[in-house]
GUNUTI-460837 format. One line per 5 residues: number of its first residue (from 1); for each residue z, x, y of N, C-alpha, C, CB. Coordinates in steps of 0.02 Angstrom, whole numbers, plus 50000, padded with zeros to 5 digits. Glycine has a CB too. Example, Ala and Ser with C-alpha at 12.3 -4.5 7.8 and 13.67 -1.06 7.14 Angstrom:
BEGIN
1	50390/50660/49716/50390/50615/49775/50390/50660/49835/50452/50565/49776 | 50354/50642/49888/50357/50684/49947/50394/50645/50002/50286/50704/49970;
***
This chain:
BEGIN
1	54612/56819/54591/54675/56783/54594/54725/56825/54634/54701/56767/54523 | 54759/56793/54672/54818/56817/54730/54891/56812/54702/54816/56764/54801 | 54938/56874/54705/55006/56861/54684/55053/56812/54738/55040/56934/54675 | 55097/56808/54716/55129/56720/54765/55147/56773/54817/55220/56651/54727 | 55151/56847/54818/55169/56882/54897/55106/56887/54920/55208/56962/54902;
6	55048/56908/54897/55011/56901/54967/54991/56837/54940/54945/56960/54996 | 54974/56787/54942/54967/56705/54979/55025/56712/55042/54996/56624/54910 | 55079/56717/55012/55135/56698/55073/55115/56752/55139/55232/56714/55040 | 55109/56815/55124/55087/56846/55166/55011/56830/55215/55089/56897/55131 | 54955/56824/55162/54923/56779/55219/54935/56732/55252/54884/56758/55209;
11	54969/56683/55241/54975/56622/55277/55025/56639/55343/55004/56562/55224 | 55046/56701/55347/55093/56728/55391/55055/56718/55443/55119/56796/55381 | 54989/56760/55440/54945/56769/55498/54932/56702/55562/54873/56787/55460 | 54973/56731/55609/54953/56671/55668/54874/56681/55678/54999/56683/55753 | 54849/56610/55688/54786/56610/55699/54770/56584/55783/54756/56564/55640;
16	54736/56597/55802/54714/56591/55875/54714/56520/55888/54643/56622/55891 | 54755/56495/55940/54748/56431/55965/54689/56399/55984/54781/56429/56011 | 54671/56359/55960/54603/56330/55985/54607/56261/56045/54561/56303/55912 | 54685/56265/56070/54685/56188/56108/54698/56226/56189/54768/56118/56074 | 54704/56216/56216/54725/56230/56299/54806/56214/56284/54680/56165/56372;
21	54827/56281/56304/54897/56264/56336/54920/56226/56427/54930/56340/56331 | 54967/56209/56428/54984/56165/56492/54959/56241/56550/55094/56129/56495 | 55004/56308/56516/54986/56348/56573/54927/56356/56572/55013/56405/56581 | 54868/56374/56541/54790/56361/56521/54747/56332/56567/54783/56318/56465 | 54784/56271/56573/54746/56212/56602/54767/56216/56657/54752/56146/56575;
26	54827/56240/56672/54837/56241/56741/54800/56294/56792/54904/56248/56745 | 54791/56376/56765/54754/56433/56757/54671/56387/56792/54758/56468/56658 | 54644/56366/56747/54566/56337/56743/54573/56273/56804/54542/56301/56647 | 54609/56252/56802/54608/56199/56877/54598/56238/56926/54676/56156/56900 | 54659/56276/56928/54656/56316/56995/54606/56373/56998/54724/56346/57009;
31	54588/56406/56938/54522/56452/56970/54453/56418/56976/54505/56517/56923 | 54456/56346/56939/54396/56316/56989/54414/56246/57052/54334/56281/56927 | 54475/56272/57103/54469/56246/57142/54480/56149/57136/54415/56278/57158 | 54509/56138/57069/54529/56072/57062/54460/56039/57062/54581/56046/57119 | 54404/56055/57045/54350/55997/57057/54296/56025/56998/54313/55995/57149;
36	54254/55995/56991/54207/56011/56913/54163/56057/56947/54156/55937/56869 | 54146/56103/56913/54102/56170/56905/54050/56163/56905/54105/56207/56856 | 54024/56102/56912/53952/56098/56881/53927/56054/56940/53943/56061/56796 | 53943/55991/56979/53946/55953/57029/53972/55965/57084/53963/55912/57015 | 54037/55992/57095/54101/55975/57142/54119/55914/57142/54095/55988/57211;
41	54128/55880/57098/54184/55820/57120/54233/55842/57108/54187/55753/57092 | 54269/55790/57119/54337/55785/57116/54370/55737/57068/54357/55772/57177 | 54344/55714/57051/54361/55658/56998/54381/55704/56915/54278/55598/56991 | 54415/55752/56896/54393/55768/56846/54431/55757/56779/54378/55821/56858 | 54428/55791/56735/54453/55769/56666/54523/55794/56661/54407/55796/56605;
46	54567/55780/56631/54631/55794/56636/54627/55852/56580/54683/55727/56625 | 54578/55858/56535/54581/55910/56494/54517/55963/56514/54579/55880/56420 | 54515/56018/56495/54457/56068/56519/54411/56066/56475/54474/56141/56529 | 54349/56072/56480/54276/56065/56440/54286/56133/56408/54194/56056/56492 | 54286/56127/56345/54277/56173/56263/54202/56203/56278/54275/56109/56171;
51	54201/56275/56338/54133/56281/56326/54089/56297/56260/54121/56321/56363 | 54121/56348/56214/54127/56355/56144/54172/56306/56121/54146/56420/56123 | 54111/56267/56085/54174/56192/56048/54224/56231/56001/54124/56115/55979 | 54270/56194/55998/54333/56225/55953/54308/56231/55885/54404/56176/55949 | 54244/56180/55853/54201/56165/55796/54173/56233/55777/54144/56112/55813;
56	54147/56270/55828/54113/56335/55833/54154/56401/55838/54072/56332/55888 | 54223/56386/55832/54255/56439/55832/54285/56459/55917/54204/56490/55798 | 54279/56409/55964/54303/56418/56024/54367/56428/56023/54289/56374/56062 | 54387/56457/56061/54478/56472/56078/54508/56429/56138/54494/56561/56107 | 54548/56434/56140/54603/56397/56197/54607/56438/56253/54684/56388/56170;
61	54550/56509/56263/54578/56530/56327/54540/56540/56384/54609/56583/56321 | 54588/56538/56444/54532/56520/56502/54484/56533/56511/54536/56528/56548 | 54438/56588/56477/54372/56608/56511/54339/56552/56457/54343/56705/56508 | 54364/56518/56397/54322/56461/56379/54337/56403/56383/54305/56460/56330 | 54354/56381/56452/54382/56299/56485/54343/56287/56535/54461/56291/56518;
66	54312/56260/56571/54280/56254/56643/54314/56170/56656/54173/56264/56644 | 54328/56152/56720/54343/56111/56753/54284/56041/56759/54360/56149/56808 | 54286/56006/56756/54228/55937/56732/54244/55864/56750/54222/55929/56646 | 54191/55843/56776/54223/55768/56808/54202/55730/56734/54174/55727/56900 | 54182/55675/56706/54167/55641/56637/54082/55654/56639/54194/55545/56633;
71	54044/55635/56697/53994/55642/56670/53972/55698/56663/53961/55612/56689 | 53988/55753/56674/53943/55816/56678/53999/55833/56603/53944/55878/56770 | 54033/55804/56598/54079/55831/56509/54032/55769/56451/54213/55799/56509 | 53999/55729/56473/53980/55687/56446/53909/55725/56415/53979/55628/56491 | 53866/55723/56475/53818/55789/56485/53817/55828/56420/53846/55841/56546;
76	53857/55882/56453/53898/55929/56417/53886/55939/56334/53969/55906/56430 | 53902/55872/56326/53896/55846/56245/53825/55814/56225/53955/55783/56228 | 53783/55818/56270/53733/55767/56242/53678/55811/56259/53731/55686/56275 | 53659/55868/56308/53605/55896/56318/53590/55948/56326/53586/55881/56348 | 53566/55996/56291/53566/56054/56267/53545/56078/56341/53519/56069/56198;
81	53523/56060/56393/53514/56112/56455/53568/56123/56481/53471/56094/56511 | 53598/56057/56493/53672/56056/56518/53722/56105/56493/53702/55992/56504 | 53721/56098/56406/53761/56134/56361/53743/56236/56373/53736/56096/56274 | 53657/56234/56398/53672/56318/56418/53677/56317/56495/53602/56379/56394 | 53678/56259/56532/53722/56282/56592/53793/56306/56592/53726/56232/56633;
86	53829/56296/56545/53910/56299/56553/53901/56352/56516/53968/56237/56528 | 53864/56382/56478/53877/56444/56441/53861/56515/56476/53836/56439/56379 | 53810/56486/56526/53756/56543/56589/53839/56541/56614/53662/56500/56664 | 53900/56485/56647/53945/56483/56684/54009/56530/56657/53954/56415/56693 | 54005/56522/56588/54055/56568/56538/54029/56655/56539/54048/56531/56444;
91	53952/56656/56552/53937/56714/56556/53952/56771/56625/53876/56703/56541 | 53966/56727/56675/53984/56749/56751/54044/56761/56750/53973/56703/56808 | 54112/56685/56714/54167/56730/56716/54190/56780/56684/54204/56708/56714 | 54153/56815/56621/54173/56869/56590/54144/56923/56616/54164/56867/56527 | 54094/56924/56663/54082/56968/56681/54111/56993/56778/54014/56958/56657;
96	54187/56950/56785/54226/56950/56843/54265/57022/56806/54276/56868/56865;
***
């Protein structure tokens, strides 16, 4: 059992954003060139692909966003080759 100071004190703790900020997203457009990472189109999603889903403990920051037109984010979600292509892609930018 916890005294009512530390409850209040834990709940202090900021926890890591798990959504894309505007600057975020703007960051991940422009270091992949405005077009999806995986194809080159140009058609792409107005939000950045969760290479670590937020479900799994992914964060909001750029080295885990990649740029995505719908189907390759569609992909993305549905086929585990696809799903370790973008992770082989998360593994290149951490290692810039």
């Amino acid at each position: 059992m916890y005294s009512k100071e530390q409850q209040l004190r834990s709940s202090r703790i900021k926890k890591k954003n798990k959504n894309f900020s505007e600057k975020t997203k703007q960051e991940i457009f422009e270091r992949d060139d405005w077009k999806c990472v995986r194809c080159e189109s140009y058609y792409i999603e107005s939000v950045p692909h969760h290479i670590i889903y937020k479900s799994q403990g992914g964060t909001g920051e750029a080295t885990n966003g990649a740029t995505v037109c719908r189907d390759c984010h569609t992909l993305a979600h549905s086929r585990k080759d696809v799903r370790k292509w973008f992770e082989g892609f998360r593994e290149q930018l951490l290692r810039r």
